[in-house]
N, C-alpha and C positions, 0 to 999 in steps of 0.2 A: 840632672840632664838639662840641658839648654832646649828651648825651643827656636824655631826655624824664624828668622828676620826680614822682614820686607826687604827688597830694592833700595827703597829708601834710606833705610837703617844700616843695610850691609854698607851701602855709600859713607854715611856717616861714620863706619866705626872706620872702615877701609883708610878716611881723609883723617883719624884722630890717631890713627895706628903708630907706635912707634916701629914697630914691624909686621910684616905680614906674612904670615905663613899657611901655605894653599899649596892643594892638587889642580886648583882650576885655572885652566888658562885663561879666562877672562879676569881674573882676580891678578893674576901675574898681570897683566896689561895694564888695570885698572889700579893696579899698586904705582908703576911706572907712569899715569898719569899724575897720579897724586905728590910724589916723587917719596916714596916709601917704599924704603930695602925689604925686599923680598925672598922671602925662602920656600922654594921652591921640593915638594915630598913627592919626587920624580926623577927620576933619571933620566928623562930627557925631554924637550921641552917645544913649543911651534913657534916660541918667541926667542930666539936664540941672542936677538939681539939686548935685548934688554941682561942676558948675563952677559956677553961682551963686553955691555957698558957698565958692568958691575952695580948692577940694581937687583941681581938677582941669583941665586944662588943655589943652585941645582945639590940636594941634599937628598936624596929618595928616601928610602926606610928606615935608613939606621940610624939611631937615636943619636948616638955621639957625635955622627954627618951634621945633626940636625941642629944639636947645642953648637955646636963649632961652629955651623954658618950664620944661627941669632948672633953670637956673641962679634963675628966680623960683621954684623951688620948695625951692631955699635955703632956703627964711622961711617955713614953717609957720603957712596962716592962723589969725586968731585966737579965731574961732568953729568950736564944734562939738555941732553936735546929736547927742545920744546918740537922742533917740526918733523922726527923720529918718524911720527904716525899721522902725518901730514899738521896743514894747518888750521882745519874746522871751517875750511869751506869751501867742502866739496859739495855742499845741497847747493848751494850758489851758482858753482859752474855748471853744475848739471840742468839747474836752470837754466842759466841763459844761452846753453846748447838746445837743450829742447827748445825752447822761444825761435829759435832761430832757424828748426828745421821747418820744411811744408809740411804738408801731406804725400805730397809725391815723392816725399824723400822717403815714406816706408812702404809704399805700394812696390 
């Protein structure tokens, strides 16, 4: 039996992974950053887009779903949107919106 891995280390295995196969939708997401084919043990999914762009491969329970979708996930699709999930800076504009409001703008 395995034991349970940091944040840290789930990062690390997530970014060395040649595939990724998860129930978690943050793991589906965080697969799609890293840009590692994703298999998906769910029938359906909050990231829809990431199977559209073929990074990810909705296979639920059944085992042979599940070998069938590792095995297409061999071949690394050939598009990849970096700005999909914006572009990492949005703490930036949220700043300089708040910098810019008064006080009297929340009263």
């Amino acid at each position: 039996m395995f034991s349970p891995v940091s944040y840290l280390e789930m990062v690390a295995l997530e970014n060395n992974a040649s595939v990724i196969i998860t129930d978690s939708g943050g793991v589906q997401k965080e697969a799609y950053w890293y840009r590692r084919p994703c298999v998906t043990l769910r029938d359906e999914t909050e990231w829809i887009e990431t199977v559209a762009r073929g990074w990810n491969i909705l296979a639920g329970a059944n085992r042979s779903n599940i070998v069938d979708a590792v095995q297409v996930c061999e071949v690394l699709p050939e598009s990849y949107d970096e700005s999909l999930y914006g572009d990492g800076a949005s703490s930036e504009l949220i700043y300089e919106i708040l910098l810019n409001f008064s006080q009297n703008d929340f009263d």
